[in-house]
C-alpha positions in Angstrom: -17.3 0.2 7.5 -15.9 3.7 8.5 -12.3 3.9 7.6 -10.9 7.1 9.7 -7.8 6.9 8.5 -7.8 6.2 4.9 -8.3 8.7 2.3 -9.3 8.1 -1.9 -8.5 11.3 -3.8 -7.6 11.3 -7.8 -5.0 14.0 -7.0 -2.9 11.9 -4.3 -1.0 8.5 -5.7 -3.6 8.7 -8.7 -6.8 7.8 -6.9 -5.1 4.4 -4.8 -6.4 4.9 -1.2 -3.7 6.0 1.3 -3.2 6.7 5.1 -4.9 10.3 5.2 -2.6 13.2 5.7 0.4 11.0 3.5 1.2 9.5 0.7 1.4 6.0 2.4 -1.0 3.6 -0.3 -2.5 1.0 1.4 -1.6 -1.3 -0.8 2.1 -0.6 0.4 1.2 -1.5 3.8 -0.7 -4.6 2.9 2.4 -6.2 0.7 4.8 -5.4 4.1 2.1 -7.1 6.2 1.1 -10.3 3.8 4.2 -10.4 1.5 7.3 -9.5 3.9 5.7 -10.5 6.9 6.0 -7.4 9.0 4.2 -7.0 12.0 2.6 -3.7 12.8 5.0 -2.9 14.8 8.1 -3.1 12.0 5.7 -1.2 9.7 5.6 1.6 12.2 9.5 1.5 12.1 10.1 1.6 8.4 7.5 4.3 8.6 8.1 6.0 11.4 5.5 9.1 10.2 2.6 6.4 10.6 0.9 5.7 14.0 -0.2 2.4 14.9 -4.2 3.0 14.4 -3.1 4.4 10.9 -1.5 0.6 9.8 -4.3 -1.4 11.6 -7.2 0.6 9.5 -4.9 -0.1 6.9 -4.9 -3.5 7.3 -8.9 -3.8 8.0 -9.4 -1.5 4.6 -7.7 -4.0 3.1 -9.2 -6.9 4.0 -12.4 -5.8 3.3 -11.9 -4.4 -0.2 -8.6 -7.6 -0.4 -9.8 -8.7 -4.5 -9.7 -5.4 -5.6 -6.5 -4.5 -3.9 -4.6 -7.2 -4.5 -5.5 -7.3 -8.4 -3.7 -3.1 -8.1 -0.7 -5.2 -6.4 -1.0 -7.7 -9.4 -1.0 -4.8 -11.7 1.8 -2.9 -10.5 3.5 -6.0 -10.0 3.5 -6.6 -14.1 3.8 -2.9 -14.6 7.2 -2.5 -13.1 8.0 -6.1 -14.6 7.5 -4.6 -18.1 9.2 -1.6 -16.9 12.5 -3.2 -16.1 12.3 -4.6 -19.2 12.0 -1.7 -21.4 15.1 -0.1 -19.2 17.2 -3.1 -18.6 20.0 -1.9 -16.2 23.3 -3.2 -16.4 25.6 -5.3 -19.5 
């Protein structure tokens, strides 16, 4: 399907696919959506650079390409995990 909206480029958040024209993965959108339960509405809000055809092909890039994407959520997840554990913060 034709994705208007969404842009892959290795130079731009290291290849992830974003919202074209920002630095807004897609991924980012699709944790807010399925993970804090924001509508597309409150996405807008907390984003208010992003237009409201910008998060729905989000969305519908992400749900067709969801096993790959959610394995780079996954991923990042375990990343920053291991992160915080090399630089634990605090006594």
């Amino acid at each position: 399907m034709n994705h208007p909206y969404i842009e892959i480029n290795e130079k731009i958040c290291g290849g992830s696919p974003v919202i074209k024209g920002t630095r807004t993965r897609i991924v980012d959108i699709a944790i807010e959506y399925e993970y804090l339960n924001y509508t597309p509405d409150e996405i807008i809000n907390a984003h208010p650079h992003l237009k409201l055809e910008q998060v729905h092909d989000a969305l519908s890039y992400y749900y067709e390409n969801r096993a790959e994407l959610d394995e780079k959520i996954r991923s990042d997840k375990q990343f920053i995990q291991e992160l915080s554990k090399t630089f634990k913060v605090g006594p």
